[in-house]
C-alpha atoms as one frame of an Amber mdcrd trajectory, in Angstrom:
protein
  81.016  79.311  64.407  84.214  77.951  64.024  87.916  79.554  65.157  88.501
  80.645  61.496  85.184  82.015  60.894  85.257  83.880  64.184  88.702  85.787
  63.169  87.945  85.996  59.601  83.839  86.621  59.536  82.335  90.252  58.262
  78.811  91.670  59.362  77.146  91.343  56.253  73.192  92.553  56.245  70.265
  91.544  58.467  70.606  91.767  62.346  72.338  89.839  65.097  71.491  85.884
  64.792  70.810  84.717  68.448  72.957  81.328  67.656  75.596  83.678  67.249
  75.831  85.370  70.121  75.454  82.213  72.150  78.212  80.819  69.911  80.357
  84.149  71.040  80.084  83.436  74.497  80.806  80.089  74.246  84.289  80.998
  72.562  84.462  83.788  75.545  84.112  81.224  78.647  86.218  78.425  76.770
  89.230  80.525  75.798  88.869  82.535  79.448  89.012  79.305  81.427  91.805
  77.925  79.099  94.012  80.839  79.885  92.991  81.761  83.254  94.053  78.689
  84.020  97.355  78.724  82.239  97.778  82.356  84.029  96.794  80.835  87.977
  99.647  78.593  87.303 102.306  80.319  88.931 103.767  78.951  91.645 101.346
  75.786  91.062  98.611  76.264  93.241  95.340  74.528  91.936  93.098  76.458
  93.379  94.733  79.966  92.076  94.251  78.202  88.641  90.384  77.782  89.408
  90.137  80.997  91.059  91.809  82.022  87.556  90.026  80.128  85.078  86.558
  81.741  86.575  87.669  85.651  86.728  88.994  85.822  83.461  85.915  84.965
  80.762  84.213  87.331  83.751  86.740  90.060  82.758  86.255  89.798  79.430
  82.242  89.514  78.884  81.507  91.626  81.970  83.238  94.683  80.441  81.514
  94.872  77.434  77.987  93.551  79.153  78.144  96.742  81.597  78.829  99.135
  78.605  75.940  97.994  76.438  73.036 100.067  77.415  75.221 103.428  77.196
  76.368 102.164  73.545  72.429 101.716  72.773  71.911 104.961  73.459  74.986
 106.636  71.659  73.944 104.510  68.047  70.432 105.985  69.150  71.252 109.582
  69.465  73.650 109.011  66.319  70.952 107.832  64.544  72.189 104.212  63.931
  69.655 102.507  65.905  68.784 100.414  63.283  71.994  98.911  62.673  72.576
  98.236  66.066  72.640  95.133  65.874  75.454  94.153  63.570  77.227  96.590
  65.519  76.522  94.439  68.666  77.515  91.330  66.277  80.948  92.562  65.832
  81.634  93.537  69.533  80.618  90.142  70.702  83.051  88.388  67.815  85.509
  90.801  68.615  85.746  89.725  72.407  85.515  86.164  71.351  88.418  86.666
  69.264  90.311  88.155  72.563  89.637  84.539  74.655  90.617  82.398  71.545
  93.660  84.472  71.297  94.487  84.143  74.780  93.842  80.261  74.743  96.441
  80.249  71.910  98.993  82.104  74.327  98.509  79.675  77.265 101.058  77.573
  76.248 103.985  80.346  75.893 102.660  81.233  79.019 103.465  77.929  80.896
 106.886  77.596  78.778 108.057  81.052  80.389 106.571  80.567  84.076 109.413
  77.343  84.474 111.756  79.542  84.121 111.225  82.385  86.390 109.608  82.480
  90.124 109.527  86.237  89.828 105.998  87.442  90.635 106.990  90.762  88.903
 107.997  88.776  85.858 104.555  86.857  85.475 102.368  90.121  86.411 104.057
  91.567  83.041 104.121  88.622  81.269 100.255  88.458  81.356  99.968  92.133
  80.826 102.142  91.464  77.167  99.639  88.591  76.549  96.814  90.737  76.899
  97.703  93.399  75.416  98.436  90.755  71.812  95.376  89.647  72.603  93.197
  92.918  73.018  94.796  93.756  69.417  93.885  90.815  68.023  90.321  91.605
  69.088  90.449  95.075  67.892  91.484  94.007  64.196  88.412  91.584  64.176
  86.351  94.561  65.422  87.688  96.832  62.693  87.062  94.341  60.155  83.774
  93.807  61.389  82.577  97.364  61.304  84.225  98.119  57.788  80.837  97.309
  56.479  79.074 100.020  59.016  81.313 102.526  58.489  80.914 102.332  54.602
  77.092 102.422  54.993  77.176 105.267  57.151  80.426 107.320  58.474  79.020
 108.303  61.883  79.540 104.552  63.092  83.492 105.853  63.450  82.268 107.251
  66.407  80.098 105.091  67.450  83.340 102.380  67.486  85.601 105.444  69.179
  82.696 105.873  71.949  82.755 101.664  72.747  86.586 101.762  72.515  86.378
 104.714  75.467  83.569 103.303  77.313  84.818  99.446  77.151  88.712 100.128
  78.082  87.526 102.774  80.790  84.943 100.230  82.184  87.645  96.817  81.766
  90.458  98.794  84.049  88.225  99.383  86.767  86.907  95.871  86.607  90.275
  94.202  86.248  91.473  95.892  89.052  88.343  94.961  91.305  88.693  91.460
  90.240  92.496  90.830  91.715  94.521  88.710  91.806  94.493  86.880  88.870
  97.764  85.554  89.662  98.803  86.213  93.504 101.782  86.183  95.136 102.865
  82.907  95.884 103.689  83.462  99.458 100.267  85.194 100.152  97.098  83.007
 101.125  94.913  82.022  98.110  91.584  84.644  98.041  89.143  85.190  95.457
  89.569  88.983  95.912  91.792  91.625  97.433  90.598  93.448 100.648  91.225
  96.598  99.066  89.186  95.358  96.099  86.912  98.581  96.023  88.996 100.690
  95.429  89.578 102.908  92.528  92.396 102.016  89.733  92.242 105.477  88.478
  92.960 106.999  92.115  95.904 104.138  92.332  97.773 104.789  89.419  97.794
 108.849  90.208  99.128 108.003  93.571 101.661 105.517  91.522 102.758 108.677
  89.338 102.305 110.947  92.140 105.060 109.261  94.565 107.449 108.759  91.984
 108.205 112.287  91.350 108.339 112.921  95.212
């Protein structure tokens, strides 16, 4: 499967080809090592940019790896057990299409990092490519379950409950798998000490100081 092919393919009938999905995670570890490296480049530490270049095709597969058995049981109590797995064929293109889109933001990525040395510049900068990315994903899922959802309408929420379950799931795991980038000034670790802990909890505490 090819990089036009991945962003431009439909599910069409019949179930989920094996070669495919190995094909899908091939796309998934090359574009997450290209850009994880491109994103442990600040402050040019090499072995940030390995660090990097493992953690991110991690993100991205792991997420949608630890939602899969709840998703086989919503299509099953939805009834859609038997197109499960063209569903599962456009989730795994769809988070291909993420790392490929990534890989093709590397080098933007590098051009902006010479210019800046601001840590709180680069932590945003990587949250913008993300997010472009994650869209780019979602329009090859949407295009992939067109077909589903025209067979049978209850595969809408079959895609809401992934969406839910997948972005709930990738937070969390994101936030366990810090830093992706580090402070440049801070020794080089795989993961934070307070790696445990809970995003959701974090972010209240974020809101909840502010308006102190």
């Amino acid at each position: 499967m090819g990089v036009r092919a991945l962003l431009e393919v439909e599910v069409g009938q019949g179930s989920l080809a094996p070669t495919s999905v190995r094909r899908c995670l091939a796309w998934v570890a090359l574009g997450g090592v290209a850009y994880g490296a491109c994103m442990g480049s600040f402050g040019l530490r090499p072995l940030q940019c390995l660090i990097s270049a493992i953690k991110t095709p991690l993100l991205i597969s792991a997420g949608g790896l630890f939602c899969i058995p709840s998703f086989y049981v919503i299509n099953n109590l939805l009834g859609l057990r038997e197109d499960f797995g063209q569903a599962l064929r456009g989730i795994a293109s769809s988070q291909a299409a993420v790392a490929v889109c990534l890989a093709s933001l590397g080098p933007i990525t590098l051009v902006l990092y010479s210019g800046t040395d601001q840590y709180a510049f680069a932590k945003a900068l990587n949250g913008v490519m993300f997010l472009f990315a994650s869209l780019g994903g979602q329009i090859v899922l949407a295009r992939n379950y067109r077909t589903l959802i025209q067979r049978n309408p209850r595969h809408r929420v079959a895609l809401f409950a992934w969406l839910t379950l997948f972005w709930f799931v990738t937070i969390q795991l994101a936030w366990m798998l810090r830093p992706f980038i580090g402070q440049p000034n801070d020794p080089t670790t795989f993961l934070r000490a307070d790696s445990w802990g809970n995003a959701y909890v974090e972010v209240w505490r974020t809101i909840v100081n502010s308006l102190r």
